[in-house]
C-alpha positions in Angstrom: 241.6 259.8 94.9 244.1 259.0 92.5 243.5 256.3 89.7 246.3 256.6 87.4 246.4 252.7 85.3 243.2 251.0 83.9 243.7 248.2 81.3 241.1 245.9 79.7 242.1 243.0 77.7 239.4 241.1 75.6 240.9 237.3 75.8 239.0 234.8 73.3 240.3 231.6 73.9 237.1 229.2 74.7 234.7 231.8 72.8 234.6 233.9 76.0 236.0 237.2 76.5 238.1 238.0 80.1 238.9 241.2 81.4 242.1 242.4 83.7 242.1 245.9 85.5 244.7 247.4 86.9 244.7 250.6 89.3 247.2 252.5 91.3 246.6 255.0 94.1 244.2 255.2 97.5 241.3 253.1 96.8 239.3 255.7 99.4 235.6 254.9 100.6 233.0 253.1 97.8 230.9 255.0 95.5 227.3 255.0 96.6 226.3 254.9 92.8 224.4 258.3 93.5 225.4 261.1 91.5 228.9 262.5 92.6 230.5 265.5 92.5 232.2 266.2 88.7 235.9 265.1 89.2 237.9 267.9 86.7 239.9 266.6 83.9 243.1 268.1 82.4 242.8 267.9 78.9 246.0 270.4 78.4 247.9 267.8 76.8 244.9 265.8 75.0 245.9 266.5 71.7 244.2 266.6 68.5 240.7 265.3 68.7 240.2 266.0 72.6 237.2 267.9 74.0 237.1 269.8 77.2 234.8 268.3 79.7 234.3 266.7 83.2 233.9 262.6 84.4 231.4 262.4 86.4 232.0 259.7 89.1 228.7 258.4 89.0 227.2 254.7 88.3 222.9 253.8 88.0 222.6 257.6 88.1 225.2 258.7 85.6 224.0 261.6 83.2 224.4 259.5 80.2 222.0 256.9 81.5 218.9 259.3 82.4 217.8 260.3 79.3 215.0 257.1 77.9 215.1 258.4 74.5 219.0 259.3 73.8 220.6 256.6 71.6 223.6 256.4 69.4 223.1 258.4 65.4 222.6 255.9 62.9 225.5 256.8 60.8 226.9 255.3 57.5 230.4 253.1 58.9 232.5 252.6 55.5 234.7 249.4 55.9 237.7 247.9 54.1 236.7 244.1 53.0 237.5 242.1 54.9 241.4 240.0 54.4 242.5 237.8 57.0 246.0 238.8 56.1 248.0 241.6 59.0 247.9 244.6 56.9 244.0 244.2 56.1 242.9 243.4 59.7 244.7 246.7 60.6 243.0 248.8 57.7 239.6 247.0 58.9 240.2 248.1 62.6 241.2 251.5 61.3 238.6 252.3 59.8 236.2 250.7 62.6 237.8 252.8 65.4 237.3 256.1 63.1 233.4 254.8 63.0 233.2 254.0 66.4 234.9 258.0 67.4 232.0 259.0 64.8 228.8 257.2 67.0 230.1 257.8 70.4 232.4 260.9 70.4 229.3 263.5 69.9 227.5 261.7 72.0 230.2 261.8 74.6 230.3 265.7 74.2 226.9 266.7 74.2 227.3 265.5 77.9 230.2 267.7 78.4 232.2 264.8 79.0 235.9 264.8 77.8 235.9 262.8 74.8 239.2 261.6 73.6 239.4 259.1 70.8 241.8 256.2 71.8 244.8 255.7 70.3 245.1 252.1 68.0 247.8 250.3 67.8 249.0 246.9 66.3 251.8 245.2 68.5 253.9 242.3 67.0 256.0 240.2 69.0 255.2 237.6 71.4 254.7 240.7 74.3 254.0 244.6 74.1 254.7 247.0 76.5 251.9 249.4 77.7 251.2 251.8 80.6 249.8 249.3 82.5 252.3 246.8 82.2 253.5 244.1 79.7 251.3 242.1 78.0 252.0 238.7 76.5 250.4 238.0 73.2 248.7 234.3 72.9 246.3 232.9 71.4 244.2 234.2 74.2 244.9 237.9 73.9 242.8 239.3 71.1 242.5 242.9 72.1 243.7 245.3 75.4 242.8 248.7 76.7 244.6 250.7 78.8 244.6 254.3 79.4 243.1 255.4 76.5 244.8 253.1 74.3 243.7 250.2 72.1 245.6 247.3 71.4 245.1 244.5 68.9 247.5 242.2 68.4 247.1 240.1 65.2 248.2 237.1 66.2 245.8 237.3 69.5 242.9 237.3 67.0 242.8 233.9 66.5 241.3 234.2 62.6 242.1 230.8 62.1 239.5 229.7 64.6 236.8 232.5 63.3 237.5 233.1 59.9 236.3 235.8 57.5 233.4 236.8 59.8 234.1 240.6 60.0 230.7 241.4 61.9 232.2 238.9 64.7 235.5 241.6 65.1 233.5 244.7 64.6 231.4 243.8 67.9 234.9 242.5 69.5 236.2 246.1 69.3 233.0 247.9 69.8 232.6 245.9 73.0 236.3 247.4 74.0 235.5 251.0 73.2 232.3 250.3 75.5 234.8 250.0 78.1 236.7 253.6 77.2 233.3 255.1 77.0 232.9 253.9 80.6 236.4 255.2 81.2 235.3 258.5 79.4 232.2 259.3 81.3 233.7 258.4 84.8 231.5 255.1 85.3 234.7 253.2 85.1 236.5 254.7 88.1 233.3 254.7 89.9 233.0 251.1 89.9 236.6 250.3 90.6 235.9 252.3 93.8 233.2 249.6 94.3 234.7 246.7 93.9 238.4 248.0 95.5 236.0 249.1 98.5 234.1 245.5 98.6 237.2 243.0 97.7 237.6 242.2 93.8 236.9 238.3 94.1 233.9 238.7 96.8 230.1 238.0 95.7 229.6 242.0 95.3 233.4 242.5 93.7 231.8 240.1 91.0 228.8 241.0 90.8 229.6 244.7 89.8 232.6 243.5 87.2 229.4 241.8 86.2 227.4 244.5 85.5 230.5 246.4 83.9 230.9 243.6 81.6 227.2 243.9 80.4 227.2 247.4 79.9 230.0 247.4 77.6 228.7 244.6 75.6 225.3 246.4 75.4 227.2 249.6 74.3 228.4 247.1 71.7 225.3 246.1 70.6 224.2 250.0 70.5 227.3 250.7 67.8 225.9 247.8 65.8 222.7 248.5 65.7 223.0 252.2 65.3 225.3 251.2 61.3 223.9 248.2 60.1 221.8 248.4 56.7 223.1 252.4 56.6 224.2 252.3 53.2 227.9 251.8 54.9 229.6 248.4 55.3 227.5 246.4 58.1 225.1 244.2 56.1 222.2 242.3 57.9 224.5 239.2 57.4 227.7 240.9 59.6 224.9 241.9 61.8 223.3 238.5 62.4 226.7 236.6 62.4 227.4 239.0 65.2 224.1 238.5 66.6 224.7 234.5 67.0 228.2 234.7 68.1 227.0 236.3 71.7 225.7 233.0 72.5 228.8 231.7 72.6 230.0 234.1 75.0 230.5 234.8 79.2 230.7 232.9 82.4 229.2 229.7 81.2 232.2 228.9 78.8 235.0 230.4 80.5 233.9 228.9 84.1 234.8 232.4 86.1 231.9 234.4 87.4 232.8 238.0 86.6 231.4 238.8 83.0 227.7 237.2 83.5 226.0 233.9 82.1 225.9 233.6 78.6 222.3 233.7 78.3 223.1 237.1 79.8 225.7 237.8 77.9 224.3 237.7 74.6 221.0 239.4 76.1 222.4 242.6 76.9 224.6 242.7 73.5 221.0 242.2 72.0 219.2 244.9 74.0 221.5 247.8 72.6 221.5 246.2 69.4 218.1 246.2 68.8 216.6 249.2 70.7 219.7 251.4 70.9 218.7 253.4 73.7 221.6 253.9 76.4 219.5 254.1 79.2 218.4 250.4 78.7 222.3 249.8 79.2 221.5 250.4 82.7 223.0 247.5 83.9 223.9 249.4 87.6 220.0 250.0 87.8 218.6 246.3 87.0 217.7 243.4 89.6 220.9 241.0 90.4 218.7 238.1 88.8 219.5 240.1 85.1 223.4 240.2 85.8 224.3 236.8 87.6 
């Protein structure tokens, strides 16, 4: 099995984030979900920053999500203020990514998983090119992952709609690095086998884009949770503007059925936010009822 592209774009247009995926190479047979045999990773051209390690192809029983007790170190996240001007909003997401490689990259490792931190970067233009493709910039397109790369567009951010909320960005961007700490850990590939095995648009394809959707918004919530009132930058203010802002958020606003109601939207942001404790991020493991 070959999956050599994966992108993620985070589209805000309507208050509701969207996500596109694309992978290349033999979809094969569907991941049971059971644990799988460790798929080796080359990390001989990682660069600075990588760890040695091994995905694990693996969904409800993935390593990372066995443990009830193992959460996220609350660590002190120092931010720039926030400036809705370009050069601010990158100094902001900067310094956010740096925090974000801080929570999840030793948590990553102590799993022997190989932790690389993404690579930001700040396209201009009405289009960027990426390894999976290129991608117009609109008012839509807000952030995009692909292949261990972040991208935030400024003019995709759409400040004039949400305005000097800072907490409201910081769980944007946390949610995408949820999805490379799926891509990390092997959960990612896992459930693209899944849903390339059962059709991406049928009742079970959606369902478990579904479930991905959840998880990385409650890994979101986990980051959150895990800094605010740290003596860093995330006040209880950033934190409940954040908080509120869920509730705008997922299937009910955007009218597709592929990133969960928003009731359940905002729930699973709130889990990891309040209890940050990964194995309630379990969204593989929970009744169809919690994900629809």
């Amino acid at each position: 099995m070959a999956f050599t592209l994966s992108a993620v774009a985070v589209l805000l247009a309507g208050l509701v984030v969207f996500v596109v995926v694309t992978r290349t190479g033999d979809s094969g047979t569907a991941s049971s979900g059971a644990p799988a045999s460790a798929t080796s990773v080359n990390n001989g051209n990682a660069g600075a920053g990588a760890s040695a390690g091994e995905k694990v192809l693996a969904l409800a029983d993935h390593p990372i999500l066995q443990d009830p007790d193992a959460g996220l170190q609350n660590i002190v996240c120092r931010l720039p203020e926030w400036h809705s001007d370009e050069a601010s909003v990158e100094a902001f997401f900067t310094a956010a990514d740096e925090c974000l490689n801080e929570a999840w990259g030793p948590f990553l490792e102590a799993y022997h998983l190989p932790f690389l931190p993404p690579a930001l970067h700040f396209p201009t233009g009405s289009s960027f090119e990426t390894a999976c493709g290129t991608i117009g910039v609109g008012v839509a397109t807000a952030a995009y992952y692909c292949d261990n790369n972040l991208y935030v567009p400024y003019r995709g951010l759409q400040i004039e709609q949400y305005g000097d909320n800072p907490g409201v960005y910081l769980a944007l961007i946390a949610h995408e690095y949820g999805h490379h700490v799926q891509e990390v850990a092997g959960i990612m590939d896992a459930v693209w086998q899944r849903i390339y095995a059962v059709g991406q648009q049928s009742p079970q394809g959606l369902e478990l884009s579904r479930r991905k959707e959840l998880q990385a918004q409650c890994f979101s919530g986990m980051f959150l949770g895990a800094v605010v009132d740290r003596g860093g930058s995330l006040t209880r203010e950033m934190y409940a503007k954040a908080w509120r802002d869920q509730d705008t958020r997922g299937d009910n606003t955007s009218g597709s059925h592929d990133h969960g109601t928003n009731a359940h939207y905002a729930a699973w942001w709130r889990k990891g936010a309040q209890f940050n404790r990964i194995a309630q991020c379990n969204t593989f493991s929970t009744p169809a009822s919690e994900v629809s």
